[in-house]
Wavefront OBJ file of the C-alpha trace (Angstrom):
o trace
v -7.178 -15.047 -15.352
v -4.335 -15.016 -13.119
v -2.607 -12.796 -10.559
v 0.296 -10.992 -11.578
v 3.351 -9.980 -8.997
v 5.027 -7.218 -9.931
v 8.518 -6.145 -8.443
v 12.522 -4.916 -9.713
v 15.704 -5.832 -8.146
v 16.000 -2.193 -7.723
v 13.900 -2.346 -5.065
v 16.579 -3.972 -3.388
v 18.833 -1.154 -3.752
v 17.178 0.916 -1.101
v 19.413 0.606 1.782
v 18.419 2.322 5.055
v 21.713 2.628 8.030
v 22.067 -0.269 10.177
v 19.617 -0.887 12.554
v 16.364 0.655 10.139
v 13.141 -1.427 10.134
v 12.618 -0.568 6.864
v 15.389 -2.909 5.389
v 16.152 -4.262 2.461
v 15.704 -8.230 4.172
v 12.075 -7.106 4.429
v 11.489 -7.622 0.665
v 14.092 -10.552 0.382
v 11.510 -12.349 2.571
v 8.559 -11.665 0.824
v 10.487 -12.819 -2.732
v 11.555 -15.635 -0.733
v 8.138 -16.272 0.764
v 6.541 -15.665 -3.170
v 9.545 -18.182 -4.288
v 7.571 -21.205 -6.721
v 4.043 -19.382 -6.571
v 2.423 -19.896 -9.670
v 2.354 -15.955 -10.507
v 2.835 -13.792 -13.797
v 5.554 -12.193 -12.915
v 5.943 -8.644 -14.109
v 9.109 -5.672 -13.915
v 7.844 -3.351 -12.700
v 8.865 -0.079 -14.730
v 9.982 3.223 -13.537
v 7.031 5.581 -13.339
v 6.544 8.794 -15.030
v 7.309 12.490 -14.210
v 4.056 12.734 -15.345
v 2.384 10.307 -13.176
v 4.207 11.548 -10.065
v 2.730 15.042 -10.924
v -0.797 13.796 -10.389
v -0.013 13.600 -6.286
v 2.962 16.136 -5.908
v 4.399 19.362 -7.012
v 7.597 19.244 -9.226
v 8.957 20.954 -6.293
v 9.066 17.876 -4.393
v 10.089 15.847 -6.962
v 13.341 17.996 -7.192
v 14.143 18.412 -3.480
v 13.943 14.356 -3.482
v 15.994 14.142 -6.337
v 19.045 17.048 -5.072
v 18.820 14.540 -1.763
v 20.037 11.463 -3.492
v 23.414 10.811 -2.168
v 26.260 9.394 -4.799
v 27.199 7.478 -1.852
v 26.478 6.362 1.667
v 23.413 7.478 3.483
v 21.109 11.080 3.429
v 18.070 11.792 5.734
v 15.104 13.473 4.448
v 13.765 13.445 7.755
v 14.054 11.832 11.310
v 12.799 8.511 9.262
v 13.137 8.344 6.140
v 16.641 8.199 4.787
v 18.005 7.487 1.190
v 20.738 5.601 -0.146
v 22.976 5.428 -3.672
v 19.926 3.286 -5.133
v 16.817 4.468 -3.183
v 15.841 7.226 -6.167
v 15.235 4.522 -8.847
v 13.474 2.038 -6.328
v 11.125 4.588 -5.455
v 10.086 5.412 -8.593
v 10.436 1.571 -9.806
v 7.382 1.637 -6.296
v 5.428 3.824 -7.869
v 5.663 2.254 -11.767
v 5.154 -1.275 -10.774
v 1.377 -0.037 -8.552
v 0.569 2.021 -12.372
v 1.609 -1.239 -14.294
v -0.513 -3.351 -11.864
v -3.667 -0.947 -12.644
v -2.733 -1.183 -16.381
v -2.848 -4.924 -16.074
v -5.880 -5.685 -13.907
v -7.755 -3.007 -15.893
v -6.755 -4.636 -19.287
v -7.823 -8.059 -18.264
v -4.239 -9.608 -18.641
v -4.595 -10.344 -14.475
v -7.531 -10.869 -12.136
v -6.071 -8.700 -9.467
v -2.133 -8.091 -8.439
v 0.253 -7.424 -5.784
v 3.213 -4.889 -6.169
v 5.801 -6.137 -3.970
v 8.381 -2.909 -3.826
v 10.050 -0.547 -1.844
v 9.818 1.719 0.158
v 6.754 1.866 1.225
v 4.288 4.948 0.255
v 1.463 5.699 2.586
v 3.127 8.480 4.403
v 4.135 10.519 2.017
v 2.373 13.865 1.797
v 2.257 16.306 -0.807
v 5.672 17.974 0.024
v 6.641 15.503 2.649
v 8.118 12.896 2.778
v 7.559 10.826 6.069
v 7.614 7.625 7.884
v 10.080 5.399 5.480
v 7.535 6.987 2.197
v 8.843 9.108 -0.707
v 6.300 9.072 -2.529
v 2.357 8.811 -2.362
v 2.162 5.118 -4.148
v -1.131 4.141 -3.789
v -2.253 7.654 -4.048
v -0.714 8.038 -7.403
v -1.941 4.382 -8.424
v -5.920 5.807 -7.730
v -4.960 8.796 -9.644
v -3.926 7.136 -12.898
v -6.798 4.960 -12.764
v -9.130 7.735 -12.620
v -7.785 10.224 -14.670
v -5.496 8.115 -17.456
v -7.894 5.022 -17.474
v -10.718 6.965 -17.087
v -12.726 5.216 -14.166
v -15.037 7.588 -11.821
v -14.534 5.652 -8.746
v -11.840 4.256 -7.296
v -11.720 2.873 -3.582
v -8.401 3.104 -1.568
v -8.243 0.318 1.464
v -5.129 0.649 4.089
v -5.069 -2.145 7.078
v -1.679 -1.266 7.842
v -1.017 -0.494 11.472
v -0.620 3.229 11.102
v -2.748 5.663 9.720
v -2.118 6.162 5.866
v -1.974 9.866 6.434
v -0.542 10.285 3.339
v -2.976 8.883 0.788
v -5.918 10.963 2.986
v -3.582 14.104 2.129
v -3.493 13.276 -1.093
v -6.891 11.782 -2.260
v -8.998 13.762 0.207
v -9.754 16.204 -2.147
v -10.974 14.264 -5.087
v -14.785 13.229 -4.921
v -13.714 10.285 -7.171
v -11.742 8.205 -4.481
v -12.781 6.717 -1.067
v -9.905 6.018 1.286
v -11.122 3.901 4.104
v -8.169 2.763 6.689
v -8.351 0.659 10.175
v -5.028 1.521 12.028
v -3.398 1.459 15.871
v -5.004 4.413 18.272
v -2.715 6.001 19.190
v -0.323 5.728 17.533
v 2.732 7.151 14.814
v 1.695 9.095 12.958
v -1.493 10.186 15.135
v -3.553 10.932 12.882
v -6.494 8.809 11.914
v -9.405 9.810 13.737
v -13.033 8.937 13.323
v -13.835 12.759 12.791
v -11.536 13.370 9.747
v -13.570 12.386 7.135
v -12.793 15.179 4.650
v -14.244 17.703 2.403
v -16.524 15.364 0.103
v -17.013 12.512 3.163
v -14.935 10.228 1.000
v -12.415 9.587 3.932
v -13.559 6.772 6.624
v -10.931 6.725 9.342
v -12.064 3.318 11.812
v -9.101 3.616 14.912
v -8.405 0.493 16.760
v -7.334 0.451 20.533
v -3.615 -1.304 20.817
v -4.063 -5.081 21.926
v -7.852 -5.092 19.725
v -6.666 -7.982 18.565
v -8.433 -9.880 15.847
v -12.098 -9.737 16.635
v -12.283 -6.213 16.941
v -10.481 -5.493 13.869
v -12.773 -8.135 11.943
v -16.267 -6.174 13.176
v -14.148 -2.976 12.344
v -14.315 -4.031 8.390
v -17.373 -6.006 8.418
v -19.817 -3.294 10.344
v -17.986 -0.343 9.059
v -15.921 -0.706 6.093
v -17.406 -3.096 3.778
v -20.649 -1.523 4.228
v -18.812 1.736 3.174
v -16.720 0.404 0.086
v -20.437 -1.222 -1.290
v -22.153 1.941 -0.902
v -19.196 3.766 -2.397
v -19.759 1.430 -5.696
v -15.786 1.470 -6.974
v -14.558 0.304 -10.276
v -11.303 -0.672 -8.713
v -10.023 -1.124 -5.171
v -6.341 -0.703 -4.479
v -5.220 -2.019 -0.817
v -2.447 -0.802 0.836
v -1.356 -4.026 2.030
v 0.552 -3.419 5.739
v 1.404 -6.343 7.639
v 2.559 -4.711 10.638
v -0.400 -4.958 12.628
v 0.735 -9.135 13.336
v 1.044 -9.611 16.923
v 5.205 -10.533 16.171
v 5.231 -7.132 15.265
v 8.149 -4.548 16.866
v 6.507 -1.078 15.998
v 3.372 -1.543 17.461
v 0.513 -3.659 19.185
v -2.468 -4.702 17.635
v -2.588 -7.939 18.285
v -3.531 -9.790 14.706
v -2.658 -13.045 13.337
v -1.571 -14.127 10.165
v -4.829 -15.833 9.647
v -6.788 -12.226 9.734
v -4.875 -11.255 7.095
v -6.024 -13.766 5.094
v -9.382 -13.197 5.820
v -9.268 -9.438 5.129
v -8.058 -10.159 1.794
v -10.717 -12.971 1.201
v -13.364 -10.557 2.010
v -12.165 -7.940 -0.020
v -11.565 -9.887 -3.128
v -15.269 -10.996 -2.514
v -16.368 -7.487 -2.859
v -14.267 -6.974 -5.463
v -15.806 -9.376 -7.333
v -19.323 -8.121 -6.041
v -18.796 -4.664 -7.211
v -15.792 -4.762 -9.965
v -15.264 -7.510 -11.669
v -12.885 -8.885 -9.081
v -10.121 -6.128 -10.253
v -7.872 -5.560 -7.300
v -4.319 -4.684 -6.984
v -2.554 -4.685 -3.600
v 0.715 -2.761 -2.583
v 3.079 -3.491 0.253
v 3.519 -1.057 2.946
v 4.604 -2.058 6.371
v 5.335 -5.135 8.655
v 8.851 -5.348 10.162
v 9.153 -8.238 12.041
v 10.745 -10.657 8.904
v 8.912 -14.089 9.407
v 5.630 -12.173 10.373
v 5.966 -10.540 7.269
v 7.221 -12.776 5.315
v 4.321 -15.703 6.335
v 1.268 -12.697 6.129
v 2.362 -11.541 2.815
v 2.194 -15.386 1.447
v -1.305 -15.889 3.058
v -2.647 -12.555 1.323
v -0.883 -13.824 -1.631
v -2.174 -17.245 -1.722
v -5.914 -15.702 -1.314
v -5.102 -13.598 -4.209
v -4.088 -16.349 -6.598
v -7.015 -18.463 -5.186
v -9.492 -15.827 -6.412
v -8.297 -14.794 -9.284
v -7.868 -18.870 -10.506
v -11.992 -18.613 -9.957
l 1 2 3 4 5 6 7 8 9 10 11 12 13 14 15 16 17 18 19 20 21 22 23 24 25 26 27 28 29 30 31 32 33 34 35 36 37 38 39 40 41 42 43 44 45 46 47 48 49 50 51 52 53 54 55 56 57 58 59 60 61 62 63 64 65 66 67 68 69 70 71 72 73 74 75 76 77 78 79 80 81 82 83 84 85 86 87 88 89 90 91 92 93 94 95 96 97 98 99 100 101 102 103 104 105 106 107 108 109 110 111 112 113 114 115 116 117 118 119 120 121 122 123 124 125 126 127 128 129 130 131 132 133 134 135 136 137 138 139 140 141 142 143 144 145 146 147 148 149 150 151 152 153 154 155 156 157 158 159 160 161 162 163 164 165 166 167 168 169 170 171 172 173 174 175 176 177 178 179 180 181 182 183 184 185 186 187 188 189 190 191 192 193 194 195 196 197 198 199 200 201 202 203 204 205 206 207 208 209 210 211 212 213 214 215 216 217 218 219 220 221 222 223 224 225 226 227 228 229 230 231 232 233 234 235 236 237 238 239 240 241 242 243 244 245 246 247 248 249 250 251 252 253 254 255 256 257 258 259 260 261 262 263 264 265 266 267 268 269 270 271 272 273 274 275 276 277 278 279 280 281 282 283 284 285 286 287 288 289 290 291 292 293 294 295 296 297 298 299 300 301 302 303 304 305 306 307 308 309
């Protein structure tokens, strides 16, 4: 067993205006970072109409689509622009989190991390939002429960900001658990410990800025462990946002590199307790480069460590 990385120079084609934290040096880092890792690495492919359908009306889809600028830059909203290439490396975001669930599902990798962008956790049903086109994660739970057939699937976001979009999109379906620590308050504001949605699956922990790392560590070991093991999933996806490092520019939680690693550690422990160790990972934030960069090889390196066990 192995971990896979999964990832398409397309994903490189995204470029934001001058100036945008969500650059296309952020993934160059974490390539760079991945650089000699002993790793099955996978293209990731462009995902399906089909697949996008599961977490957004076609309506969506074709606003997106009559945005895409032949050249230079075009907003979709105050953050979230697109460039000549950003179509295709969305949907390249999207494929390569489906061909991670194909692969940790099949057996061909222990768990796997989908290094694209952009990013996903934003994204809303018709909106796009904070750097996100599309719900990635959201759509990656989807497929696993409806084209791989699983009945539970747990979502886990430690990005810095609240992954209102996945809640939009998953808090309806029984099936999935999204459980997120995040920066209170903060972008996008949402997040609090009373939205918990219309089946309970939704478990919203906010973190005061400067927490630091021993609050955020009781925050997952009092609160969301205990949920994810009661929840019993046959897969847990993690949106994987390194933004809440201390080096970070957008906001102020305080954590080391070194939490990340133990995050992940714990996680692929109860992976292994609950699922057979299958786990795939997707990068969403973190925008200060070597933060990023050096968090994203920790989580990595824990990755590879369990799934060589």
């Amino acid at each position: 067993m192995t971990t896979a990385l999964i990832t398409h120079e397309d994903c490189l084609a995204h470029v934001t205006p001058p100036g945008h934290p969500e650059q296309v040096a952020r993934l160059e880092r974490v390539l760079a970072a991945l650089e000699g890792k002993d790793l099955a690495r996978v293209s990731a492919p462009l995902a399906a109409e089909d697949d996008l359908l599961r977490v957004h009306p076609r309506s969506h889809l074709d606003a997106i689509r009559a945005a895409a600028p032949d050249s230079g830059f075009a907003p979709l909203d105050a953050d979230t622009w697109m460039s000549p290439g950003t179509l295709a490396s969305a949907y390249r975001a999207v494929g390569g989190a489906l061909r991670a669930v194909d692969l940790v599902l099949s057996g061909e990798a222990r768990n796997a991390f989908v290094a694209a962008r952009p990013p996903g956790h934003h994204a809303e049903r018709e909106t796009t939002m904070g750097f996100c086109l599309f719900g990635t994660v959201a759509a990656a739970a989807k497929y696993a429960l409806d084209h791989h057939g699983l009945g539970r699937v747990a979502v886990v976001d430690f990005d810095v900001h609240h992954g209102n979009g996945t809640q939009d999109l998953l808090e309806d379906d029984p099936r999935a658990l999204f459980a997120s620590t995040h920066q209170f308050p903060l972008w996008p504001g949402t997040g609090a410990a009373h939205e918990t949605g219309p089946h309970g699956t939704i478990l919203n922990v906010p973190l005061a800025p400067r927490s630091g790392s021993a609050e955020f560590r009781r925050a997952w070991e009092e609160t969301v462990f205990p949920r994810v093991r009661d929840f019993r999933p046959e897969l847990i996806l993690v949106s994987a946002g390194f933004d809440a490092h201390r080096a970070d520019p957008l906001a102020e939680l305080m954590l080391e590199t070194e939490d990340f690693a133990w995050v992940t550690e714990r996680l692929c422990d109860l992976a292994g307790e609950l699922c057979g160790g299958r786990l795939v990972s997707s990068m969403e934030g973190g925008y200060d480069l070597d933060a990023l960069a050096e968090s994203a090889a920790a989580h990595v390196d824990v990755l590879m460590a369990r799934g060589a066990a």
